[in-house]
C-alpha positions as CSV (number, residue, x, y, z in Angstrom):
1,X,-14.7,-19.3,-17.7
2,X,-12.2,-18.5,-20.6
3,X,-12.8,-16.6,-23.8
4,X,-10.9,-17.0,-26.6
5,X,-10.5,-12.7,-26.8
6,X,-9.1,-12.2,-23.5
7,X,-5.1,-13.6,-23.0
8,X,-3.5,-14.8,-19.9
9,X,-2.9,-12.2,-17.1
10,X,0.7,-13.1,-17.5
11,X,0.5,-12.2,-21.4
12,X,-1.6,-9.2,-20.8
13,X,1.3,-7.9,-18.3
14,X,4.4,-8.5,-20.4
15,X,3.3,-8.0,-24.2
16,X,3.5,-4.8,-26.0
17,X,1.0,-3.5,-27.8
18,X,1.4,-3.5,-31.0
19,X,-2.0,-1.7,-32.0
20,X,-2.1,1.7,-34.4
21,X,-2.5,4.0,-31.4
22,X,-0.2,3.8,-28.0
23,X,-2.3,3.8,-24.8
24,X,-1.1,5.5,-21.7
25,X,-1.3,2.4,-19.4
26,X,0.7,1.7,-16.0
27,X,3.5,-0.2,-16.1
28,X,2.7,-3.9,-13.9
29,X,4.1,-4.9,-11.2
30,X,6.7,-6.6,-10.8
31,X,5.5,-10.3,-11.0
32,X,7.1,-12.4,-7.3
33,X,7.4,-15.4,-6.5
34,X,4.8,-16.3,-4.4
35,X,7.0,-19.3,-2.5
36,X,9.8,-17.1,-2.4
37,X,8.1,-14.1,-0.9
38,X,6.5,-16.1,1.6
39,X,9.8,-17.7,3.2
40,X,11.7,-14.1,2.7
41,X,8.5,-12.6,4.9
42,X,8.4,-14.9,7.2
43,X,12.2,-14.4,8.0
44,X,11.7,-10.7,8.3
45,X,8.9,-10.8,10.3
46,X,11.1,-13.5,13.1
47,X,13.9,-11.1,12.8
48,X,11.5,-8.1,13.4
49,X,10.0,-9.9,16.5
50,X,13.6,-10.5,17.5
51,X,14.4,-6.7,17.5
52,X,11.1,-5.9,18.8
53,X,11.7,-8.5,22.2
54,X,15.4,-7.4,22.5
55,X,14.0,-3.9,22.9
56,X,11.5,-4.6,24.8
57,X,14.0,-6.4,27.1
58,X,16.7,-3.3,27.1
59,X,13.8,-0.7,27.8
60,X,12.7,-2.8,30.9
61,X,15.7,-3.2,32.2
62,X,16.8,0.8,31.2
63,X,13.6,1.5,33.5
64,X,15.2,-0.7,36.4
65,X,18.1,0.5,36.1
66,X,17.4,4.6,36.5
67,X,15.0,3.5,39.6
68,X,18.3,2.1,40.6
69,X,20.3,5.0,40.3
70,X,18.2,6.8,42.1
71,X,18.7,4.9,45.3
72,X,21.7,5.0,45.1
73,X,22.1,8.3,44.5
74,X,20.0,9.2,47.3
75,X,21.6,6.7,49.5
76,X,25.3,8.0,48.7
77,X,24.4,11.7,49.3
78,X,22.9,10.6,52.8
79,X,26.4,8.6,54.0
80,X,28.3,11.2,52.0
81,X,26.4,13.5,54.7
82,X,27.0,11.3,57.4
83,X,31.3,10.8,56.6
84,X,31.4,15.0,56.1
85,X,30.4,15.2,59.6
86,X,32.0,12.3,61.3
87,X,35.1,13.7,59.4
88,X,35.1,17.1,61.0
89,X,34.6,16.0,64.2
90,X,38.1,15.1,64.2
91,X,39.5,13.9,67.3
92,X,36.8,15.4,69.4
93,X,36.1,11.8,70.7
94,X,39.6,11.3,72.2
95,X,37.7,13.3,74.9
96,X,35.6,10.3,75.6
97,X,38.5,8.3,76.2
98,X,40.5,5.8,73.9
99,X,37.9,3.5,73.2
100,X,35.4,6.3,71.7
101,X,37.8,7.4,69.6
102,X,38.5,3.7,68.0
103,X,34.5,3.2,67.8
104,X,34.7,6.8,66.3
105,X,37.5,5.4,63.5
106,X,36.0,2.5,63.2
107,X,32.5,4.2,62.3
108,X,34.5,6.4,59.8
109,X,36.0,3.4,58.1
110,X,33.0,1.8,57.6
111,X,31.1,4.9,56.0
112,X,33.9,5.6,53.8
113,X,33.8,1.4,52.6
114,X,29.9,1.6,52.3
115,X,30.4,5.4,50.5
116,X,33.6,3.8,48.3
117,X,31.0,0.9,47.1
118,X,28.0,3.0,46.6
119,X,29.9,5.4,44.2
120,X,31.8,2.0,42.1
121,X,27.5,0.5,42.0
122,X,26.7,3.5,40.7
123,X,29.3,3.9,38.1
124,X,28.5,0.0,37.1
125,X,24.9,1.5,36.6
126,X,25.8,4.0,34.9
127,X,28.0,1.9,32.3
128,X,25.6,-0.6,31.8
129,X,22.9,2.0,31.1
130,X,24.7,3.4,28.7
131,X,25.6,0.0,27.0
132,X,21.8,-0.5,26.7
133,X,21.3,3.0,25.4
134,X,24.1,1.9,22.4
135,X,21.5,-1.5,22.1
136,X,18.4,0.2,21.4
137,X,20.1,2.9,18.5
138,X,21.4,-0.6,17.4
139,X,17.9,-1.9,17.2
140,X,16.7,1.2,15.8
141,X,19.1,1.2,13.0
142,X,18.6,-2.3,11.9
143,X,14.6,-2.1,12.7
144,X,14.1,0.7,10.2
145,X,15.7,-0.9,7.0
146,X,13.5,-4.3,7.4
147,X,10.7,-2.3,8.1
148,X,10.9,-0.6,4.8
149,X,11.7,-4.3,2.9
150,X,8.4,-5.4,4.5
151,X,6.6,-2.6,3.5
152,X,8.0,-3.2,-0.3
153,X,7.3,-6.6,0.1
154,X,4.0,-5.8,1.0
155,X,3.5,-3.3,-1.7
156,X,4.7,-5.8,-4.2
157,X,2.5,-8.6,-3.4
158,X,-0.8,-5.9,-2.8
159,X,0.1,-4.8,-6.2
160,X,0.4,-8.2,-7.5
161,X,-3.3,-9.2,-6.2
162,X,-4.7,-6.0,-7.5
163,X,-3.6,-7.0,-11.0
164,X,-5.1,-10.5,-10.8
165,X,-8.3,-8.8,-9.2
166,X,-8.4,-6.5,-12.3
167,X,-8.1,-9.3,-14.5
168,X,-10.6,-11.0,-12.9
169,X,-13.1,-8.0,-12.5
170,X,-12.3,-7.4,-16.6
171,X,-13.3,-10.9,-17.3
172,X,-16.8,-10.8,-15.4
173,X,-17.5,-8.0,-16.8
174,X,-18.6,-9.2,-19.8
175,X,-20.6,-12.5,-18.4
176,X,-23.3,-10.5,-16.8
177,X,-24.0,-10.1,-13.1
178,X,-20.6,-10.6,-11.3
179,X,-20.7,-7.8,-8.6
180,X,-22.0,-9.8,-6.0
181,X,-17.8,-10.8,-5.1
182,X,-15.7,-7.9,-6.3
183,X,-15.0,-4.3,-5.2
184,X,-13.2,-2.4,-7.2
185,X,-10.7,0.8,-7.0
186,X,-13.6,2.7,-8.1
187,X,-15.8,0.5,-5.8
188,X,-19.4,0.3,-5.3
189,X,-22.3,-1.6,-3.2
190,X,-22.3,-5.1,-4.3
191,X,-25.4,-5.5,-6.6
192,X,-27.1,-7.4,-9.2
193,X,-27.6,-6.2,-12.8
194,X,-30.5,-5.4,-14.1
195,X,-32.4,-7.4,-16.7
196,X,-31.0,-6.1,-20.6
197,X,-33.1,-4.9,-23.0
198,X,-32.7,-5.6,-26.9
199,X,-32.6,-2.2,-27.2
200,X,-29.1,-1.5,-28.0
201,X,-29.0,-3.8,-30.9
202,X,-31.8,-1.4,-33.0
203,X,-28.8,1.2,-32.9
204,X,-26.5,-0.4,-35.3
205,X,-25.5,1.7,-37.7
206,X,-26.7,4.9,-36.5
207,X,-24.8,4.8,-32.8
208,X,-23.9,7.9,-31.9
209,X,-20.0,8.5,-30.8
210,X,-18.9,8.9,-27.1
211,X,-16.9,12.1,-28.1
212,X,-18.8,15.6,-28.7
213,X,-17.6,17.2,-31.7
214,X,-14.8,16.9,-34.0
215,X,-12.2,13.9,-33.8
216,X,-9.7,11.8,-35.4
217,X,-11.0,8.1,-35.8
218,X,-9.1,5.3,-37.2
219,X,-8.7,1.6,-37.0
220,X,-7.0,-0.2,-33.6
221,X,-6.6,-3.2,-32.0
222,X,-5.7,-4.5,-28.4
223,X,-3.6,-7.3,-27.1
224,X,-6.5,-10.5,-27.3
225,X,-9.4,-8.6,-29.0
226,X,-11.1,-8.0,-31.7
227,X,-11.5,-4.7,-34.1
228,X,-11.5,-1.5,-32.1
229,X,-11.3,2.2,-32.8
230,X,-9.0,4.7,-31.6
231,X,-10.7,8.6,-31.7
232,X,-7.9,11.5,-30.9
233,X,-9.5,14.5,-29.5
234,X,-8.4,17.3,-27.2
235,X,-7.0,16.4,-23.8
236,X,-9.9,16.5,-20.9
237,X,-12.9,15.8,-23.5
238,X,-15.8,14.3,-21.5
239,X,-16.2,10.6,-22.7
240,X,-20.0,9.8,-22.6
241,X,-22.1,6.8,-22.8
242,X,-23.5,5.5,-26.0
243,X,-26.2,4.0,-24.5
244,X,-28.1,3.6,-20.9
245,X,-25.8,0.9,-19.2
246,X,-24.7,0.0,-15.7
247,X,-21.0,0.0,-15.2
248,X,-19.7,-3.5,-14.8
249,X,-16.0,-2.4,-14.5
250,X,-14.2,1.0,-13.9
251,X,-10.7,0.5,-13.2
252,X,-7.0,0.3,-14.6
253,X,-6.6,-3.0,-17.0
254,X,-3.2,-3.9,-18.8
255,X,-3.0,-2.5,-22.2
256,X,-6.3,-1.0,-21.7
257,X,-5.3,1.9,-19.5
258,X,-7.9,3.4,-17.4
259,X,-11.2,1.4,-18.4
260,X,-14.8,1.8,-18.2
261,X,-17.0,-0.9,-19.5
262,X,-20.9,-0.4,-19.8
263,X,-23.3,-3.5,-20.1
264,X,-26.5,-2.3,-22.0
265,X,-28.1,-5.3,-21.7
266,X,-28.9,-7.9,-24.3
267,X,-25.2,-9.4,-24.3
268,X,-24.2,-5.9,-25.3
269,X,-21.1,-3.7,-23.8
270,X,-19.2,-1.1,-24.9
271,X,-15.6,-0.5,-24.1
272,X,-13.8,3.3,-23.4
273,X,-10.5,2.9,-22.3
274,X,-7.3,5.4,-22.3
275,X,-9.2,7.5,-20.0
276,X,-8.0,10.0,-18.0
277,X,-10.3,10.7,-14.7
278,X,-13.1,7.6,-14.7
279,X,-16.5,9.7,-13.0
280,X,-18.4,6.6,-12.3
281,X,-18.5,3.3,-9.8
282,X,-19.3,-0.3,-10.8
283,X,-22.7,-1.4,-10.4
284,X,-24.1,2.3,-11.4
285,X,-26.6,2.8,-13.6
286,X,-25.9,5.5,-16.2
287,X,-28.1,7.1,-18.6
288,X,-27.6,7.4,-22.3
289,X,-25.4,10.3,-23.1
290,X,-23.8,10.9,-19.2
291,X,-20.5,11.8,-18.8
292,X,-18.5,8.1,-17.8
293,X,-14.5,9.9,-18.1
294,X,-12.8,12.4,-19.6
295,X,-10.3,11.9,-22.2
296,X,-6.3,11.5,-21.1
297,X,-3.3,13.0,-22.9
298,X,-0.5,11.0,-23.9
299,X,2.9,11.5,-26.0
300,X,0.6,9.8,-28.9
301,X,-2.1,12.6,-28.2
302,X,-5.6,12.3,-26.4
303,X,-7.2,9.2,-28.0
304,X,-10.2,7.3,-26.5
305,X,-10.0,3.5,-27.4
306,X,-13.4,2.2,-27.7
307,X,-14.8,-1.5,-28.2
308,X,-18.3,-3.2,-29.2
309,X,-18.9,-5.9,-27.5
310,X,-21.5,-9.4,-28.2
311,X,-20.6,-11.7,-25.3
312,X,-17.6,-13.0,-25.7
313,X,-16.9,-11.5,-29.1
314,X,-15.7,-8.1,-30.3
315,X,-17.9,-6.3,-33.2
316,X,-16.6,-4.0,-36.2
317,X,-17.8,-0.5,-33.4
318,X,-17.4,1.0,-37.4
319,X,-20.1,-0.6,-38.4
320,X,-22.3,0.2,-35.4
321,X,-21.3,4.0,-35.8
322,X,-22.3,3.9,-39.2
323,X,-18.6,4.7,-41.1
């Protein structure tokens, strides 16, 4: 459903407000291509699984590798061992006669082949072990950067659905019921709203004002809506509820800043945005007079925005405060 007061979420992110008093709202996201960011993540995530198989691979083989040092290691000390003593025994075997002492030889040219080739395996281990150590800072290096991209890219589009979900959760709010599907930042247990009373409609022109004591009130207007009033009053004011309500949205909107909206029943709702610290959860119920927020500061001063709302229209809130 559409109403005439409420713009585009595309509008609502890229206009600037042109109303009497400046709201401290967040800037939006960045607004991404949703084709675009699904090939671009899709690309990072095969070169990802690349990396993360090419590592996978070079730490396998690392592990094979050392196991295979070891051996040899252990298996070059041991005819290392044996060529020391077959060495020194020098020509003790000539004693035994001419043929000992070839076997002899011959024996000590074989161990000092075998030895020669154990130590050339193991510097071939070595080397390639240290290649693969080279491959994995490689992978490391190149890992980390795509890792952050995805997480931006992730970021990006979580903040993207946030703002539609805000926009969505803004809309409802004002239709009555609409908790049953949506969790907001603020959250709260799904639940359904309570049947309104007419009540709220007996206080026009004697309302009293979500601000305690003295403050600045003038004229306003938002992006899309209808007559508003802005009400400057020191920083950290608590920001109370004109009427018993249950919270149908508490959450960052556009232009709106930090948001609370109340449904009193009866098609009624009031509006307090500009907040600084929102102190309630949609779906609560909230008695007249509660603290809802406290006020924010902002280079244009602390100033509540506030709305009346009938349905889908906005009232004069002047009128219902009696000014």
């Amino acid at each position: 459903m559409k109403y005439p007061w409420l713009p585009p979420l595309s509008v609502l992110l890229l206009a600037v407000s042109a109303s009497a008093v400046t709201l401290d709202a967040p800037a939006p996201p960045p607004v991404v291509e949703p084709r675009a960011q699904d090939v671009l993540g899709a690309d990072l995530e095969r070169e990802l699984a690349t990396l993360e198989r090419d590592e996978a691979k070079a730490k396998q083989e690392l592990a094979e590798l050392a196991h295979e040092s070891e051996l040899l290691k252990a298996r070059t000390l041991a005819r290392g061992r044996a060529y020391a003593r077959l060495a020194r025994a020098g020509l003790l075997p000539v004693g035994g006669g001419f043929q000992a002492f070839v076997e002899h030889a011959a024996r000590l040219e074989r161990l000092h082949r075998s030895l020669s080739r154990d130590l050339a395996q193991e510097r071939q281990v070595a080397e390639r072990r240290a290649v693969l150590a080279k491959q994995l800072v490689s992978i490391t290096s190149r890992r980390g950067p795509l890792q952050a991209q995805q997480r931006a890219m992730s970021q990006a589009e979580t903040a993207l659905l946030a703002a539609r979900d805000r926009d969505q959760a803004f809309e409802r709010a004002f239709m009555g019921g609409g908790f049953d599907d949506h969790t907001a930042v603020y959250g709260a247990p799904p639940s359904s709203l309570a049947a309104g009373s007419t009540g709220f409609a007996a206080l026009k022109g004697s309302l009293p004002f979500p601000l305690a004591g003295r403050s600045e009130i003038r004229s306003a207007r938002r992006n899309g809506s209808g007559p508003g009033l802005s009400m400057r009053a020191p920083g950290g004011a608590a920001v109370r509820a004109v009427f018993p309500g249950r919270v149908a949205f508490a959450d960052s909107y556009a232009d709106y800043g930090r948001t609370v909206i109340l449904d009193h029943g009866g098609g009624y709702y009031t509006v307090s945005a500009n907040l600084g610290e929102i102190e309630v959860k949609v779906g609560e119920d909230v008695k007249g007079g509660a603290r809802i927020a406290t006020l924010s500061g902002g280079s244009a001063g602390s100033t509540l925005y506030f709305e009346v709302r009938i349905g889908q229209e906005t009232a004069d809130p002047a009128e219902w405060f009696g000014i």
